[in-house]
Backbone as JSON Lines, residues from 0, in Angstrom:
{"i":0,"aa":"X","n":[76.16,57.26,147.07],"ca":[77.05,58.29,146.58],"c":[78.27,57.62,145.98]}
{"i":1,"aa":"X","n":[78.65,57.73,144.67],"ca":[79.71,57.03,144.22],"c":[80.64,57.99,143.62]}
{"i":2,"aa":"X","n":[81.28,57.71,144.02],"ca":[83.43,59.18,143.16],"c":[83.78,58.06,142.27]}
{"i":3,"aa":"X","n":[84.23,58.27,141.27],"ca":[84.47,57.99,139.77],"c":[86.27,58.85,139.67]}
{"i":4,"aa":"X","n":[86.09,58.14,138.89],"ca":[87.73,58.42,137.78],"c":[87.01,59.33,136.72]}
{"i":5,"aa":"X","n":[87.82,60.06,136.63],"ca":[87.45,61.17,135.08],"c":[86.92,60.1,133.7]}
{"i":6,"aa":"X","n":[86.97,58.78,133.5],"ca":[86.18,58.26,133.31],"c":[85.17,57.37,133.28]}
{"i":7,"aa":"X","n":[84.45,57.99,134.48],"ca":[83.49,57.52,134.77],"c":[83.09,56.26,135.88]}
{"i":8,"aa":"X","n":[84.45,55.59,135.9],"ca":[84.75,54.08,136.43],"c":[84.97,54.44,137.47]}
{"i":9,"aa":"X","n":[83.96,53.47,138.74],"ca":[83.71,54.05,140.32],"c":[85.07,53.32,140.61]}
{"i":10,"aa":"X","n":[85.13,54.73,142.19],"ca":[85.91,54.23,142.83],"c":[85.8,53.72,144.31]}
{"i":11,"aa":"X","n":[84.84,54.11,144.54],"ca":[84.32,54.15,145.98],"c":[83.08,54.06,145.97]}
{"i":12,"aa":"X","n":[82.01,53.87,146.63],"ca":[80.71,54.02,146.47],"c":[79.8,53.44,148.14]}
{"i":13,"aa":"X","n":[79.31,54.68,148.7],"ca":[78.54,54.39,149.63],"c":[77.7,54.35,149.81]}
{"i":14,"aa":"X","n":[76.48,53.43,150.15],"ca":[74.98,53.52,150.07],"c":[74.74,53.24,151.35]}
{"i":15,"aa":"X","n":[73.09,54.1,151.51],"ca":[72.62,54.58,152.75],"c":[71.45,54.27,152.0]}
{"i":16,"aa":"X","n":[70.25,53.98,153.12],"ca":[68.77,54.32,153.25],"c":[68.54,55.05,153.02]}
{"i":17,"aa":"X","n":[67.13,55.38,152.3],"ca":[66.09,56.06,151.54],"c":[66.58,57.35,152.28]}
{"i":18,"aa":"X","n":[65.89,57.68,153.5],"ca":[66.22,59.12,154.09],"c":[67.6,59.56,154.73]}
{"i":19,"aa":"X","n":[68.45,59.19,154.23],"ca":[69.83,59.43,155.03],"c":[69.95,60.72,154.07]}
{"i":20,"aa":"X","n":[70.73,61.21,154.66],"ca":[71.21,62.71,153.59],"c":[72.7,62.01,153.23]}
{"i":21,"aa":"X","n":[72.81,62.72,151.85],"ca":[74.26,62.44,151.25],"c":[75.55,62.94,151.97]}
{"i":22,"aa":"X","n":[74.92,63.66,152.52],"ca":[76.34,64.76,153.36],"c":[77.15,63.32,154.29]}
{"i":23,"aa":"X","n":[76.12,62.78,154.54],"ca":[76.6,61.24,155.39],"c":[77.66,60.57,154.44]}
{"i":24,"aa":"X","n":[77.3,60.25,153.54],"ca":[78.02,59.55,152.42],"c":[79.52,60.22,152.28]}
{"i":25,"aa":"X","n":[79.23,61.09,151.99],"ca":[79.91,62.47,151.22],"c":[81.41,62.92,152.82]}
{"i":26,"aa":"X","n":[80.92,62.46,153.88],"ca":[81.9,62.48,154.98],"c":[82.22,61.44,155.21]}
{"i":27,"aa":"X","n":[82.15,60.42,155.09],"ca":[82.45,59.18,154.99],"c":[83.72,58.67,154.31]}
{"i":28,"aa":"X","n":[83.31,59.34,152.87],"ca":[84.13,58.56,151.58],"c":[85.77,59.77,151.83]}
{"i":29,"aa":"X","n":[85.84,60.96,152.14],"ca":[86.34,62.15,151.96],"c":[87.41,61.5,151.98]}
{"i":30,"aa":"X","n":[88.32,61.17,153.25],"ca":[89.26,60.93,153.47],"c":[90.11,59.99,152.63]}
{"i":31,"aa":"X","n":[89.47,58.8,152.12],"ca":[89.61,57.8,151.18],"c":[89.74,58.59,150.24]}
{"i":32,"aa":"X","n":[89.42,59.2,149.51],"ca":[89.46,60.12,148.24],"c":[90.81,60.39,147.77]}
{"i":33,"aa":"X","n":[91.3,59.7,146.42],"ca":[92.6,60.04,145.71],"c":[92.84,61.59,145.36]}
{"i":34,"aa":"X","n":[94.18,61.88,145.44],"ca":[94.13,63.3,144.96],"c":[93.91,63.34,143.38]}
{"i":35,"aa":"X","n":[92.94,64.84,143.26],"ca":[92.71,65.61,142.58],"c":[92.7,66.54,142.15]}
{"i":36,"aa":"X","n":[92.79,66.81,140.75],"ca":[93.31,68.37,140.45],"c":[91.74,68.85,140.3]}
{"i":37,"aa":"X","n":[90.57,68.42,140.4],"ca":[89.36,68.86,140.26],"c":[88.54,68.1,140.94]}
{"i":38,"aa":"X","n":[87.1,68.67,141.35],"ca":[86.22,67.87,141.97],"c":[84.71,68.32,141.22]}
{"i":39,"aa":"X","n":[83.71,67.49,140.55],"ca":[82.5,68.09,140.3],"c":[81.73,67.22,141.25]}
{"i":40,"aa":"X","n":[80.26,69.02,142.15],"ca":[79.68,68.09,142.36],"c":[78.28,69.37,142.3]}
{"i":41,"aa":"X","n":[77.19,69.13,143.18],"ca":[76.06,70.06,143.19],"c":[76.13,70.83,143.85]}
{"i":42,"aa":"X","n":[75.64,72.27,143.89],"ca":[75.83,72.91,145.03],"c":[75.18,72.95,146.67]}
{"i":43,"aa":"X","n":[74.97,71.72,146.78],"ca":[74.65,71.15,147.93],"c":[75.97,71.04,148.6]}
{"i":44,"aa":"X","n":[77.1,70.78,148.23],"ca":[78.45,70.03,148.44],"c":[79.53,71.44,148.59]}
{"i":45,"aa":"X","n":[78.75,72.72,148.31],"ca":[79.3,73.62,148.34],"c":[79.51,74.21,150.0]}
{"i":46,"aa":"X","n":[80.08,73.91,150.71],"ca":[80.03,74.08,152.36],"c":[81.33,73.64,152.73]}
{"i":47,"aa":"X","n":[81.81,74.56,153.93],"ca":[83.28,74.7,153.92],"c":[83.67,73.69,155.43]}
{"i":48,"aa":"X","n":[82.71,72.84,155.18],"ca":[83.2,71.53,156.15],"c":[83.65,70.42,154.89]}
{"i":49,"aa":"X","n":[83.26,70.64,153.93],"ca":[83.47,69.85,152.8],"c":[84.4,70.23,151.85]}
{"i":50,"aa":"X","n":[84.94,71.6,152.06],"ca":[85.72,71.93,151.21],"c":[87.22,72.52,151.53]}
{"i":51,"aa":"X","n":[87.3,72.5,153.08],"ca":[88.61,72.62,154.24],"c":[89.22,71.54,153.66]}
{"i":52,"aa":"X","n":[88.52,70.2,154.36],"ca":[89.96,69.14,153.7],"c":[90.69,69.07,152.43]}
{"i":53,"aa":"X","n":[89.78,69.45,151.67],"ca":[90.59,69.4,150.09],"c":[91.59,70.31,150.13]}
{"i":54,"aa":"X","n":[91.28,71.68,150.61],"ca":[92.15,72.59,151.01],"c":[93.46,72.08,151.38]}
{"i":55,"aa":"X","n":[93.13,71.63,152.94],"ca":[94.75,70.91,153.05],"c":[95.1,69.73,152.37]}
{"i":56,"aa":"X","n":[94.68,69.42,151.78],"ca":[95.29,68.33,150.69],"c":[95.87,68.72,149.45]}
{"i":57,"aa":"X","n":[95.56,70.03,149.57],"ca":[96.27,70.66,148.34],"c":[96.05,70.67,146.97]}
């Protein structure tokens, strides 16, 4: 799972084994995560354990 700069250029990037689910990744990296005025992702990522922290981050 890799977070990028608006262009394109990673910033973080976590890799897991074949069967790990991304949600692993994806809780992992969160906290590390620079602020943003936007986030794109799939609607897999759409779940409000994933979308509280951004909340308080404002």
């Amino acid at each position: 799972m890799p977070v990028t700069d608006q262009n394109r250029r990673p910033l973080s990037l976590f890799m897991t084994t074949g069967q790990v689910s991304n949600y692993t990744g994806a809780s992992v990296l969160q906290d590390s995560l620079p602020a943003a005025q936007w986030m794109l992702g799939d609607r897999g990522y759409d779940a409000d354990w994933f979308r509280d922290p951004w909340k308080r981050k404002g």
